[in-house]
N, C-alpha and C positions, 0 to 999 in steps of 0.2 A: 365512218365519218365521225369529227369529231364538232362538237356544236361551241366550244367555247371563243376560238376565235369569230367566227360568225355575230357572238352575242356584244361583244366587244363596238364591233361598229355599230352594231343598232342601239347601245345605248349612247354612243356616240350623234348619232342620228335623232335623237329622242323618239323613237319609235315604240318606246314600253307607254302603257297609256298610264297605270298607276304608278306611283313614286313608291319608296318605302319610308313611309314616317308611322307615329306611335299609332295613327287611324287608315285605317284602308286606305278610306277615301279621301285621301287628296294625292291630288295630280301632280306628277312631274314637271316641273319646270320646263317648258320647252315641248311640252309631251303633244305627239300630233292629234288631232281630232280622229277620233272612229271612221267616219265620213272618207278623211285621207287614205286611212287602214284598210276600208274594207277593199279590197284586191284578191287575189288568189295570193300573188307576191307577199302583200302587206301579213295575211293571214299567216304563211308559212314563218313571215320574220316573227309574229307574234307566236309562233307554237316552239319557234327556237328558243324566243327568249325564255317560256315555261319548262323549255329542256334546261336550259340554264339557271335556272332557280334548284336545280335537283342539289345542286355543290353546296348553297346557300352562302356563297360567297361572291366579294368583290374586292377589284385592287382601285382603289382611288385617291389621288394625288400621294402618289408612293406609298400609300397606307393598305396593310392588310388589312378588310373588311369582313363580317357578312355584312346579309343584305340590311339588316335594321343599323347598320354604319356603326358600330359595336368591334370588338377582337372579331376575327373570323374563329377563334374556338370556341366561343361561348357558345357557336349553333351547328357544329359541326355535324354532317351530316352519318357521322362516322357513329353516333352517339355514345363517343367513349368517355364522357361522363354519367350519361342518365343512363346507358346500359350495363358498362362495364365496369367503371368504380363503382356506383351504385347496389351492383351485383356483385361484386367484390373479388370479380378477377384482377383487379386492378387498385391501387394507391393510386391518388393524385401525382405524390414521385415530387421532385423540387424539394424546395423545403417549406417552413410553415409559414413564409412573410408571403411567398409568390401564390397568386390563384389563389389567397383564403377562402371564395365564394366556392369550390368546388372541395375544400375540405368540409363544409358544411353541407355539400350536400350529400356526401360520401359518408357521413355520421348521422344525416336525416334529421338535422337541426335545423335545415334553411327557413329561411319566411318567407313570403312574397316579394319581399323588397328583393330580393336574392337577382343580379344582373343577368345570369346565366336563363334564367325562366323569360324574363322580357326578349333575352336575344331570343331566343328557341323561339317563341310564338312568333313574334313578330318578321323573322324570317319564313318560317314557314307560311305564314301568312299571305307573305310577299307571292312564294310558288303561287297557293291559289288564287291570290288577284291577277298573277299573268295569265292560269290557266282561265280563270274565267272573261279576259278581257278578249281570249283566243275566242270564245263561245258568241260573247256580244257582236264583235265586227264580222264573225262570219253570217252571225243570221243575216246581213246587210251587203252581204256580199252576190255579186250578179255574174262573175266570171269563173263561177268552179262547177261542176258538177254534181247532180247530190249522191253519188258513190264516193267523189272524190271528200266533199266535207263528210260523210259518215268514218271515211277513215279520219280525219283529222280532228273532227271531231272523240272519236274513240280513243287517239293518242293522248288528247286533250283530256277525257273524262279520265283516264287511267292516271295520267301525273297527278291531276286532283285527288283522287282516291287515294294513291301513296300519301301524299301529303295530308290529306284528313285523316290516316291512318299512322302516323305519325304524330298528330296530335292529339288522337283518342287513345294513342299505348302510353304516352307523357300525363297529359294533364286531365284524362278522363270526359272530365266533363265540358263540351265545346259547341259554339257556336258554330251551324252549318250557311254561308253566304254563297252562294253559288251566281251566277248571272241575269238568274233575274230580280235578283235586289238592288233594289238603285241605290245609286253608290251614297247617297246622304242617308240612308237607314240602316249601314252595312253595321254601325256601329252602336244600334238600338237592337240588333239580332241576341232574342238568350241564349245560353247555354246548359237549358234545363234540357233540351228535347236529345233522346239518343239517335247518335250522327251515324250509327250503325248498317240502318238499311239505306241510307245514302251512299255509304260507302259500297255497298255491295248493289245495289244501282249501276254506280258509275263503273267497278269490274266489269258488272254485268253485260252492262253495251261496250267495255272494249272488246269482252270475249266475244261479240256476238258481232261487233266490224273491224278489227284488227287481222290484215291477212296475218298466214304463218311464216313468212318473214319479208324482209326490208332489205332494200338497199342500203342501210345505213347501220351498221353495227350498234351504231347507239340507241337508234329507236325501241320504243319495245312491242312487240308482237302479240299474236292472239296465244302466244302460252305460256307468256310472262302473265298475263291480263288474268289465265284459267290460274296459275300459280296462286297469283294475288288473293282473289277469291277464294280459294281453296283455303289458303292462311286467315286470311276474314273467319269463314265459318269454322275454323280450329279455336281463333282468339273467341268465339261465342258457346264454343261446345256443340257446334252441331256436327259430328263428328259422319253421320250419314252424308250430308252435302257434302262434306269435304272428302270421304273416300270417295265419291263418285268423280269426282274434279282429278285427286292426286292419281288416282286408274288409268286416266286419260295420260295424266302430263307424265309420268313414268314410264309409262308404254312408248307413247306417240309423241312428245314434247320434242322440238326442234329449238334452236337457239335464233336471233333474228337473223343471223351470216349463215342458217341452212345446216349446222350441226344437231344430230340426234342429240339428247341429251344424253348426256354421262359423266363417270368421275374421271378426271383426267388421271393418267397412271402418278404423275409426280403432286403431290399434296402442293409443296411451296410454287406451283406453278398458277396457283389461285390469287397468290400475292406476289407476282412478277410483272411488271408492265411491258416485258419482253412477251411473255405468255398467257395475258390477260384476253379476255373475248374467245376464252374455250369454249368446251363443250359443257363443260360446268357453270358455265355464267349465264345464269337466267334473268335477273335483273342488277344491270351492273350501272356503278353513276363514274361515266366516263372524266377522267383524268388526263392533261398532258404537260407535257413540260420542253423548254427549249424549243418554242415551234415558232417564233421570228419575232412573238410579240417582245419579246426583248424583256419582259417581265416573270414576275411569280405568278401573274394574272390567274393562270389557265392552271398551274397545277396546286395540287390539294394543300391551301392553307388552314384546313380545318384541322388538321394534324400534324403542325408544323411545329409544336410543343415536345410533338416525345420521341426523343430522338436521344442516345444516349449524350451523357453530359463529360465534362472535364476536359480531358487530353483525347478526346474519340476525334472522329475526322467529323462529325457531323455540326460542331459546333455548339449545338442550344437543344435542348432546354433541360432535359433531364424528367420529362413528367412521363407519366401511365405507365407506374412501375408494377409487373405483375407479381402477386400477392404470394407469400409463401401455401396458401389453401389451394391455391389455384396448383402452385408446380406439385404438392403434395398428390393432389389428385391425379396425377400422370404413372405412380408408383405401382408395377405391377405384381401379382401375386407371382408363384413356380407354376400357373398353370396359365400365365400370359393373361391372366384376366383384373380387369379394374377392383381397390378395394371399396367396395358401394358405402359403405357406413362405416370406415374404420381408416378412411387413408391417409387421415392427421395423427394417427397410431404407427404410421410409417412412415417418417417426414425423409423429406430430399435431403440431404447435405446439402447445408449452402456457407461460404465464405463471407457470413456479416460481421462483421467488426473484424476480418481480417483484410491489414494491407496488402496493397496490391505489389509488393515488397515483398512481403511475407508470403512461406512456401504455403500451399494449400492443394489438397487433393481433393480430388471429385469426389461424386457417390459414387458408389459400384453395385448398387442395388436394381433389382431391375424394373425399366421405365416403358414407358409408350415412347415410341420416337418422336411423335406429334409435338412434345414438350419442347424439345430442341427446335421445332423450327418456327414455335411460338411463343417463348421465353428466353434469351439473352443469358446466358450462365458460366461463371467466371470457369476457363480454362476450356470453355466448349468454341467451337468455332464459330464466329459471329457470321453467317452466309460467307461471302469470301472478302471479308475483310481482316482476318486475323483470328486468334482467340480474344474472346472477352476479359478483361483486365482484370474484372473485378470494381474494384473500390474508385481507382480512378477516374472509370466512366459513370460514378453513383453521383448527384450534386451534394447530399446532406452528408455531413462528416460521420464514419462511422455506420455507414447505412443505416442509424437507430430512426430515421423520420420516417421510409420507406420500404427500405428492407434494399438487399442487392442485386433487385434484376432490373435488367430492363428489356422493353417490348422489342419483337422482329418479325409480326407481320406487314408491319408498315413500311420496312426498313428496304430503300433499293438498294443492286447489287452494285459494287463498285466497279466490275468491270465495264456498266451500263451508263454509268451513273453522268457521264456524257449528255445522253442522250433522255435519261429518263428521271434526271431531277434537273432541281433550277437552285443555284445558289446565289441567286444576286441582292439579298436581302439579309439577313441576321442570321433565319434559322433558313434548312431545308423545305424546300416543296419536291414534292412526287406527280409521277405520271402513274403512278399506280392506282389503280380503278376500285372504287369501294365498293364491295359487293355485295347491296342488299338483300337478294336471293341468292344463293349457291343450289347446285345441284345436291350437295351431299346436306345441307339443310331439308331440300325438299323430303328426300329419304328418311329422313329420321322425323319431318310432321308426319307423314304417310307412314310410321312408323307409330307413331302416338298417337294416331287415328287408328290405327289396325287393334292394338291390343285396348284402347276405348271399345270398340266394338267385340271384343274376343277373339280375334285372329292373331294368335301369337306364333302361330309357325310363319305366317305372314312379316309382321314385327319384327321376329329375328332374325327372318332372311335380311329387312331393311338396313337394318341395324349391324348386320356382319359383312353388307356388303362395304361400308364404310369404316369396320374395323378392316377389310382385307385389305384396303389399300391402304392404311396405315401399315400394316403388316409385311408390305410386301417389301424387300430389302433396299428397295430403291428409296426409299422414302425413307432409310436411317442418316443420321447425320454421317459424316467421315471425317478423319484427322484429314490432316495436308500432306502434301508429300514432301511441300516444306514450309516449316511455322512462318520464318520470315518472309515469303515469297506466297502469299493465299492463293495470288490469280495461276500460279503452275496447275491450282488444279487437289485434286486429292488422292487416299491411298484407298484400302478396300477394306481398314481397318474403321471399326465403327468407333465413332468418338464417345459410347456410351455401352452399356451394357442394358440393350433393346430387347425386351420380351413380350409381345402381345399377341393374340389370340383371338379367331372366332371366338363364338358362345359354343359350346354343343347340340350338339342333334338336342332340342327337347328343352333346351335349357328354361325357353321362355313359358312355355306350356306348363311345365313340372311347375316352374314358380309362381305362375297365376296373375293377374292383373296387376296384385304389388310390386312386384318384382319385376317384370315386365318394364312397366312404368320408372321406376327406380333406376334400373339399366338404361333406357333411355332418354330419363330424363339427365344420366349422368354422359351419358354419351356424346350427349349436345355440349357437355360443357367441355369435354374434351377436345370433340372436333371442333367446335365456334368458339371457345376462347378468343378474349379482348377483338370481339371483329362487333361487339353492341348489344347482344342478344339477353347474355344472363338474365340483369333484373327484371325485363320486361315475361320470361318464361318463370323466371322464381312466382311473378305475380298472377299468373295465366294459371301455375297450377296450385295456386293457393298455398304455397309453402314458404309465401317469404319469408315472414317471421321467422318461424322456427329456421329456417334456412343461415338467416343473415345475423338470427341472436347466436347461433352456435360458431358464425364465422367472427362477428366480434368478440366472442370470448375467445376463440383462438388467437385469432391476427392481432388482437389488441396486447397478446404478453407478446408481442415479437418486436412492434415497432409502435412508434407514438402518436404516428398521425390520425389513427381512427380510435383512438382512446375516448370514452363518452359517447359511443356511437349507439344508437338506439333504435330499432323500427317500430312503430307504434305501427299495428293491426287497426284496420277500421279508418287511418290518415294515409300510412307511407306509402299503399298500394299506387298511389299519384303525386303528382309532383302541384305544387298548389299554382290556381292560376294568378298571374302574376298581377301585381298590386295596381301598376302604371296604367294596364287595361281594363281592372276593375273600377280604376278612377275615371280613363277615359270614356266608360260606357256609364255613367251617373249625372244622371239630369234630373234636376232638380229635389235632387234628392233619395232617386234612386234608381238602384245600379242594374243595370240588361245581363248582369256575369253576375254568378255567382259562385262564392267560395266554396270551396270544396272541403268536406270535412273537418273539423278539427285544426283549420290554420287559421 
């Protein structure tokens, strides 16, 4: 089931109890009384509408929104600015007049006044005012059973805990409001106290009444709930709690439609809205498109920016152009293996500053396949749209502002594309499902929780199980069998010269926790590339600095838009809280929020 048209008429309805403006607390226009609410009925429209806060968007009077009435990209739940240009798999892409607020945050110049920090909180916000208004009218509720609200409740405490987890990996330090704060003091709460064991709180009782699955594809279950938790106690370092969780969900973990967990054979079948709600989808935020609402409503306008630009069939925009450190890092050795410390020592060919006119040959050095179906690269085939042009699908002349790729985990298939985007607006919407949790994420925390503890033969099983299905031939890219003609189909010829590798019997053991960690932590960046993760793992393992000053010194001689780009240790690790809410919490002179380091 999909929850977006449902939410549609209940805001239609005025059924949400809070509105979304700069304070929690005030109420929607039209917004029914609690009283009205409290039903079995009433309850379930209100746990819909906290499903529907997960996209953090709205379409309102023709306008793409999120929820704080803002672009819908500025809060995009995809977090392909605070995770991945941040992290620096990604350029902003455009050129330097369009988005200036996200080349500044992409150089770690922003200030609070910065738009992009007000949408994020304030949407996010929005989620847990629905989820908590779910908590208030059920306590008041006489027609459900109390098995029946412990599951709904559980659904309820788990959106909450994404969402506070969400704003604890962003802006650190946060105020925790939950339902029993009346709503006139929601906005006196500090954000001194760590929102931590709240969080693993509210896991905690989804894991503990969440059956193991659901009628309803979208909901999420008691091993998304054990997942979540398990991640909680990774982002604190308590690596014991979290092996005992990830034993469980690797073993025994079921998806909520009743699938064991595992990696699906086909990689890009993660990012297919034909083949979304696998076995690898552990916490996914449902997407759809062309489903009668007649709009872009219901499919993903939080990434309706990056999409190739010029003469492409996509139309707009041209942004979340991936990084030349990024495609570098897919370069493999003669022995199929990643180079860990050296792989800007062995750069990709790429076609910058050549026209898309002008002849140009690929690399022929050898790659992880993973790159091709995560990076956009001139003369490679774009899914089954063609090969990539190059220059004419870049916006900035000359690729000098971005560099020449562009993103394709985002990107639907065109023989789909009927049925699984929406073009009735400027740019593209998707039906494709963004996917918080992945299976083959799971494997690689459970992977960096095993070699934290010393279990490295443990590790490089996690960790090979996720190079083998990179590995395996089906997951190389292919020529066509003919260029003009993509949807014929393809040959058996690889459109790349693909090398990659297990690790060896011993590899991680011989090398010891450093090296362990280093292979995993680069693994991650391989398999999760531009899907949100980077910055917020650069920060978890204490390496951003050094991580993000050695990518500005690269990326910076290639293109200009991150030129000046800086991370200060001690500030960058967080995104500062934003100004509009530090003013909003200042009574009489002083403020319930406080700043966060050094901004």
């Amino acid at each position: 089931m999909r929850f977006h048209k449902i939410i549609l008429s209940l805001v239609a309805a005025g059924l949400l109890l809070g509105g979304c403006k700069d304070e929690l607390d005030i109420p929607a226009q039209g917004a029914l009384s609690e009283d009205q609410l409290a039903t079995k009925a009433g309850v379930n429209a209100l746990l819909l509408a906290a499903y529907a806060a997960l996209d953090g968007q709205q379409y309102v009077n023709n306008s793409v929104q999120n929820l704080s009435g803002s672009n819908a990209w500025e809060a995009s739940p995809s977090n392909w600015v605070f995770g991945s240009i941040a992290g620096g798999d990604a350029h902003k892409g455009s050129d330097g007049s369009d988005q200036a607020a996200v080349d500044a945050i992409a150089k770690f110049t922003a200030d609070p006044t910065n738009s992009y920090f007000n949408s994020k909180w304030r949407t996010v916000y929005e989620g847990i005012n629905r989820t908590n208004s779910v908590l208030k009218v059920m306590a008041e509720t006489t027609d459900m059973t109390e098995d029946e609200k412990k599951v709904v409740a559980a659904e309820t405490r788990f959106l909450r805990a994404h969402f506070y987890f969400e704003l604890k990996k962003i802006f650190g330090n946060i105020p925790w409001i939950d339902e029993t704060i009346p709503s006139a003091e929601a906005g006196k709460v500090v954000n001194t106290v760590d929102v931590w064991p709240k969080i693993e709180d509210d896991f905690q009782y989804a894991v503990d009444n969440l059956p193991p699955t659901q009628s309803d594809v979208g909901r999420v279950n008691k091993w998304a709930a054990m997942t979540y938790l398990a991640k909680t106690y990774l982002y604190q370092k308590k690596y014991p709690e979290a092996k005992a969780l990830f034993d469980q969900v690797v073993s025994q973990g079921v998806t909520s439609n009743g699938l064991k967990y595992a990696l699906v054979a086909h990689f890009h079948d993660n990012f297919d809205a034909a083949t979304e709600n696998n076995s690898e989808s552990v916490f996914a935020i449902q997407m759809v498109a062309n489903d009668g609402s007649g709009s872009i409503a219901n499919a993903n306008q939080g990434d309706m920016l990056n999409f190739p630009y010029g003469d492409s069939p996509f139309r707009c925009c041209g942004f979340f152009q991936p990084t030349q450190d990024l495609v570098n890092s897919y370069r493999t050795d003669d022995d199929g293996l990643p180079y860990l410390d050296e792989y800007n020592n062995h750069p990709v060919k790429s076609d910058q500053g050549v026209a898309s006119n002008t002849a140009f040959t690929e690399d022929t050095g050898n790659l992880d396949p993973r790159l091709d179906w995560t990076v956009g690269r001139r003369g490679l085939p774009y899914l089954d749209w063609g090969h990539h042009p190059g220059a004419n699908w870049i916006r900035s002349p000359g690729q000098t502002y971005a560099g020449p790729y562009s993103p394709k985990k985002n990107i639907y298939m065109q023989a789909t594309q009927n049925q699984y985007s929406d073009q009735s607006v400027w740019a593209p919407g998707t039906a494709i499902n963004l996917n918080v949790i992945r299976f083959a994420d799971v494997l690689l925390m459970a992977a960096e929780v095993e070699a934290q503890l010393g279990n490295y033969n443990i590790a490089q099983g996690y960790v090979n199980q996720v190079r083998a299905r990179a590995a395996d031939p089906q997951n190389f890219v292919y020529e066509y069998i003919d260029a003009s003609k993509p949807l014929d189909g393809y040959t058996t010829t690889p459109a790349a010269t693909y090398e990659i590798a297990e690790y060896p019997a011993g590899a991680f053991t011989a090398g010891g926790r450093e090296f362990s960690l280093k292979a995993i932590y680069f693994e991650r960046k391989l398999e999760l590339a531009m899907e949100g993760h980077r910055f917020f793992d650069l920060v978890r393992w204490e390496i951003a600095e050094d991580a993000l000053t050695a990518f500005f010194t690269y990326e910076s001689t290639i293109t200009t838009d991150i030129q000046g780009g800086k991370f200060i240790a001690g500030k960058n690790e967080h995104f500062p809280i934003p100004q509009r809410q530090i003013d909003l919490s200042t009574s009489n002179g002083e403020s319930a929020l406080t700043q966060n380091d050094l901004y």
